[in-house]
N, C-alpha and C positions, 0 to 999 in steps of 0.2 A: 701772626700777621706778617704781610709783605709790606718792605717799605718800598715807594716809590717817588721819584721827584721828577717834578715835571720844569720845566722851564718855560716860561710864558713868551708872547714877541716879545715883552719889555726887557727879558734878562731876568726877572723875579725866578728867585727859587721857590715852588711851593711844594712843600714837605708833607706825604701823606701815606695811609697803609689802607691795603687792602687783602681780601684773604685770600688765604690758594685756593684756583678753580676761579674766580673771579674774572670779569675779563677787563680788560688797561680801559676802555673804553667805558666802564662803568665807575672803576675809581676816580678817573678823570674829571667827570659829568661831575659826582659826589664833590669832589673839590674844585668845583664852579671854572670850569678849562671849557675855552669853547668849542667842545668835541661833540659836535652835531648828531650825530651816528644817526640819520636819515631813513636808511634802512632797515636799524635795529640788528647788527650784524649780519647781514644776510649777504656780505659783500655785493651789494649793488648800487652801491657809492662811494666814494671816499672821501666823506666828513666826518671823520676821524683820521684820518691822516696826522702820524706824526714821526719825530723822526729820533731815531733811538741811539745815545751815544754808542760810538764806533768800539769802545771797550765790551759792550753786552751786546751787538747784536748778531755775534757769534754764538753767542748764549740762548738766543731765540729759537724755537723749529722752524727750519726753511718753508720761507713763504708758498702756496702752491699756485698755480697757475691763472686762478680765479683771481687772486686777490691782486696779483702781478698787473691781471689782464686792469683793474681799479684803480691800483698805483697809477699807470699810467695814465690819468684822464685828472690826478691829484694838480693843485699848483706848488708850487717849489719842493720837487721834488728831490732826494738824493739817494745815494748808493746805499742808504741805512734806513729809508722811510719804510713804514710798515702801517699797515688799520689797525686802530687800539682795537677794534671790535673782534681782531684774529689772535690776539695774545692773550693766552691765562695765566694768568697770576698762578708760580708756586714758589717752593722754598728756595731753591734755587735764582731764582732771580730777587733774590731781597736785596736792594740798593738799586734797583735798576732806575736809570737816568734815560731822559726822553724830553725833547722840545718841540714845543708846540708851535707849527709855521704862523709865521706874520700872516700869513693870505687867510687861517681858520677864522672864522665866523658861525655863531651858531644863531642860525637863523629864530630857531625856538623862542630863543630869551630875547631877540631884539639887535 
């Protein structure tokens, strides 16, 4: 299992695993994060938008041009924001840390 922590608007830590090949955007959902994914990872929105501490997202595969073009149409966005929908979970990133913007809303749940 991958661990993963998400940070809510409020500042809550919430502490969860998901497996490798998984993608951030499904652990997220699993652990009640309001990461919309609209699309269903098809990058053709960006509600899952979030933003990945500056230590691991070096760590990530660089984003390609699609999801870039996504980011930009996100609200608060920064130099570390990524779609949980474009990251998979592997061994490698166990501990990876990520905050969820105050502007996410998932329309689904209300």
């Amino acid at each position: 299992m991958v661990r993963v922590t998400f940070v809510n608007a409020e500042g809550a830590r919430i502490e969860t695993t998901g497996e490798a090949g998984q993608r951030l955007l499904e652990v997220g959902q699993n652990a009640g994060l309001p990461l919309e994914g609209t699309c269903e990872g098809q990058m053709a929105c960006s509600t899952c938008h979030v933003i990945v501490a500056p230590d691991w997202f070096d760590r990530l595969k660089p984003a390609v041009e699609d999801e870039e073009d996504m980011l930009d149409l996100a609200a608060g966005v920064t130099r570390t924001s990524r779609l949980a929908c474009q990251i998979s979970l592997t061994a490698e990133l166990d501990g990876l840390e990520v905050r969820v913007p105050e502007e996410a809303h998932d329309m689904q749940r209300g």
